[in-house]
C-alpha positions in Angstrom: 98.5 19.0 -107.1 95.1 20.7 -105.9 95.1 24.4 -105.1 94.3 23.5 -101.1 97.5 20.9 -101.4 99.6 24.3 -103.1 98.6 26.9 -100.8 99.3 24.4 -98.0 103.1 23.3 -99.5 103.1 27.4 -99.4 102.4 27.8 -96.3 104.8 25.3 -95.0 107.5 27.2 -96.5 107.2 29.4 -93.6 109.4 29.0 -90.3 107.7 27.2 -87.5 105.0 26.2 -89.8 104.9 22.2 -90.3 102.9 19.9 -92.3 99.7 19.3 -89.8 100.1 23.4 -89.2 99.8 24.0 -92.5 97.0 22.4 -93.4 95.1 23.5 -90.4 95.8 27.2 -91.8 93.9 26.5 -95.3 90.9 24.7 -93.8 90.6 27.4 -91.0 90.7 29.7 -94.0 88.4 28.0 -96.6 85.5 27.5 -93.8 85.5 31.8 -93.6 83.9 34.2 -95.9 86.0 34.3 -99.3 86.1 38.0 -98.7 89.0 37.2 -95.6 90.8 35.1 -98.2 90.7 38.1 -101.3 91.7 40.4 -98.6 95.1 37.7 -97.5 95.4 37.8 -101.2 95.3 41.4 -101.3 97.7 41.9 -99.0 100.4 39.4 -99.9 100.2 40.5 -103.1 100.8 44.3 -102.3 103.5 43.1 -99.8 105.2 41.7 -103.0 105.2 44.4 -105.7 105.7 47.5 -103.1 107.4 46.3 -100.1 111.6 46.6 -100.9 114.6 47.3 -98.7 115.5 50.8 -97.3 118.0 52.4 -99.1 120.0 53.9 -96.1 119.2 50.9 -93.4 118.5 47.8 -94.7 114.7 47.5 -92.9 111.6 47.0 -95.2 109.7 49.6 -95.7 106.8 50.7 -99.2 109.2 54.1 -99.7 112.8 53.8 -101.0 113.7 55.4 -97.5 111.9 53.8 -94.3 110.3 56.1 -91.8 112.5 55.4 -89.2 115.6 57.2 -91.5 112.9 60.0 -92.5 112.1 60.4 -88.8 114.0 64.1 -87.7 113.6 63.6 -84.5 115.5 60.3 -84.5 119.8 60.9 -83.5 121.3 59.6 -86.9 124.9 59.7 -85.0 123.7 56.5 -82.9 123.3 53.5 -85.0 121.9 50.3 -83.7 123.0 47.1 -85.7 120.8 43.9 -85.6 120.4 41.0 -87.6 117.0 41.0 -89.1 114.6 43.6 -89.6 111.9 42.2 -87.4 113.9 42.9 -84.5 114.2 46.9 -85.5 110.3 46.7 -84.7 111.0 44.7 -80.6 114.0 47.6 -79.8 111.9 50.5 -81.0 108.3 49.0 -78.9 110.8 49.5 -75.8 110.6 53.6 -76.0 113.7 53.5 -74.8 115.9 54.0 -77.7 115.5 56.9 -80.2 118.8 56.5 -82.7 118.3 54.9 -86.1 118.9 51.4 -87.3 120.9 49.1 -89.2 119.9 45.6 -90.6 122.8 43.3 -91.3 120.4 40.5 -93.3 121.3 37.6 -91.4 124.7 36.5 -88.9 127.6 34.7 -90.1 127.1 30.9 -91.0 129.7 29.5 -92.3 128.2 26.1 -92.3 125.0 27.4 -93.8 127.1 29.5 -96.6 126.4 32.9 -94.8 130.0 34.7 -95.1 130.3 38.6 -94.5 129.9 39.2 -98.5 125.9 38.0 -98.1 125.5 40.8 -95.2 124.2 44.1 -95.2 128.0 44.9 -93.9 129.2 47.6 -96.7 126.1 49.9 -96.2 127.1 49.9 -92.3 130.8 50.9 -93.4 129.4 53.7 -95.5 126.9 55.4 -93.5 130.0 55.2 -90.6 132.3 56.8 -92.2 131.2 57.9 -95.5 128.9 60.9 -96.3 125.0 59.3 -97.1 122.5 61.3 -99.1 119.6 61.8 -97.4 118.0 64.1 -95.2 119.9 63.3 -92.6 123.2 64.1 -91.6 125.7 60.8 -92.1 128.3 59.5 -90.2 128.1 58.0 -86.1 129.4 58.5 -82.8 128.3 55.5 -81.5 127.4 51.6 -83.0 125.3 49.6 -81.0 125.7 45.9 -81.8 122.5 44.2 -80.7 123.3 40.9 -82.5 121.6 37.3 -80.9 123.1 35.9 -78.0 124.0 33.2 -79.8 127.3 31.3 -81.4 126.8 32.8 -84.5 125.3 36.3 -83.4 128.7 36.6 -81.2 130.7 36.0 -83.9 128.6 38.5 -85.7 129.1 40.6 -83.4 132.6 40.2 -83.1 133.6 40.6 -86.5 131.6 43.6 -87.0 133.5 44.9 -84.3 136.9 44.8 -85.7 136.1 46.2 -89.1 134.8 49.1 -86.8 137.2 49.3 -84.7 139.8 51.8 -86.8 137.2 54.5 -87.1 136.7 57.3 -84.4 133.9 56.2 -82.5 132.1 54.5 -79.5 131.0 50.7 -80.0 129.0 49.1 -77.4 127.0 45.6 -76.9 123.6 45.1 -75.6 123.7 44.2 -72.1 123.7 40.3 -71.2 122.1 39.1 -68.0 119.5 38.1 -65.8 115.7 38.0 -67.2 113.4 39.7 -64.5 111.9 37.4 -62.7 114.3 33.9 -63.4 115.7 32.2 -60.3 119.3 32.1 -60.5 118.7 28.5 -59.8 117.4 27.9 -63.4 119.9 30.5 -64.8 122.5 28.9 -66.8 126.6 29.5 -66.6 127.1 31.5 -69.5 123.8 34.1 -68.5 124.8 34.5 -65.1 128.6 35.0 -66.3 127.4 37.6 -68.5 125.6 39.2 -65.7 128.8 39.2 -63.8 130.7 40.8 -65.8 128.2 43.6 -66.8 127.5 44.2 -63.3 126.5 48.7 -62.2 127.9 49.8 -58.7 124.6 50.3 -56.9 123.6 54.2 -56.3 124.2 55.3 -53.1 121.4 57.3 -51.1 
């Protein structure tokens, strides 16, 4: 096999990325200054020898505890549970949330092998109710699941929820509904029921 054919079998590994994709990516590549390819180099390969899990959450990070868990000014006691890491980086752009994070691995898949002893579920069961060494102080008051609104991320969700539920503290779901600017037209049954049922009493004047 020829080293463009490698890279591009490599690249194809990715999600998304298909055959005709992949290919595209090399050439685009091989027509620029070897310099941008040294540097990809560079970069994947640091990626691979420093780049490891947090210890305390699960995210990736270059130090054994991420910056997010280092952060002092974060609440410890509010821990938001997702499914990847990538999606720790989409909460936190919102400015809206300040607690810290917790990163299952994956969702349950029992069809694709994915059972709760492949999850990041034990760490979440320690740091709840469990002293953690760190700078931090351990332990929550509340659990955020903010697991995918899908089959699998439900039942996630839902299963995480009863191994929480005999410890003293709140657990809440991301709110479902309407995106801003959809017509409920286009909306389907299970979005718009979801909406219903997390429906606010509007403030009066």
């Amino acid at each position: 096999m020829s080293s463009i054919d490698s890279l591009a079998q490599e690249f194809g590994r990715l999600p998304g990325i298909g055959t005709k994709t992949s290919a595209r990516l090399v050439y685009h590549l091989l027509k620029g200054p070897k310099v941008d390819l040294h540097r990809l180099a560079t970069a994947l390969s640091d990626v691979a020898d420093r780049v490891r899990p947090c210890r305390v959450c699960g995210s990736y990070s270059d130090d054994e505890v991420c910056g997010v868990c280092r952060d002092p000014s974060r609440n410890a006691k509010v821990i938001c549970v997702v499914e990847e890491a990538y999606e720790v980086g989409a909460i936190d752009r919102s400015g809206m949330y300040r607690g810290v994070f917790h990163v299952l691995g994956g969702r349950l898949s029992p069809l694709d092998g994915v059972g709760p002893e492949k999850l990041n579920i034990d760490g979440l069961m320690s740091r709840v109710g469990a002293e953690e060494a760190g700078a931090q102080e351990a332990g929550a008051e509340e659990v955020i699941l903010a697991t995918n609104a899908s089959v699998e991320g439900e039942a996630t969700a839902v299963y995480v929820e009863n191994l929480l539920r005999p410890f003293p503290l709140r657990i809440t779901r991301l709110a479902r509904g309407i995106p801003m600017g959809s017509d409920l037209e286009y909306v389907d049954g299970t979005t718009i029921a979801e909406a219903l049922a997390g429906r606010r009493e509007m403030a009066r004047p």
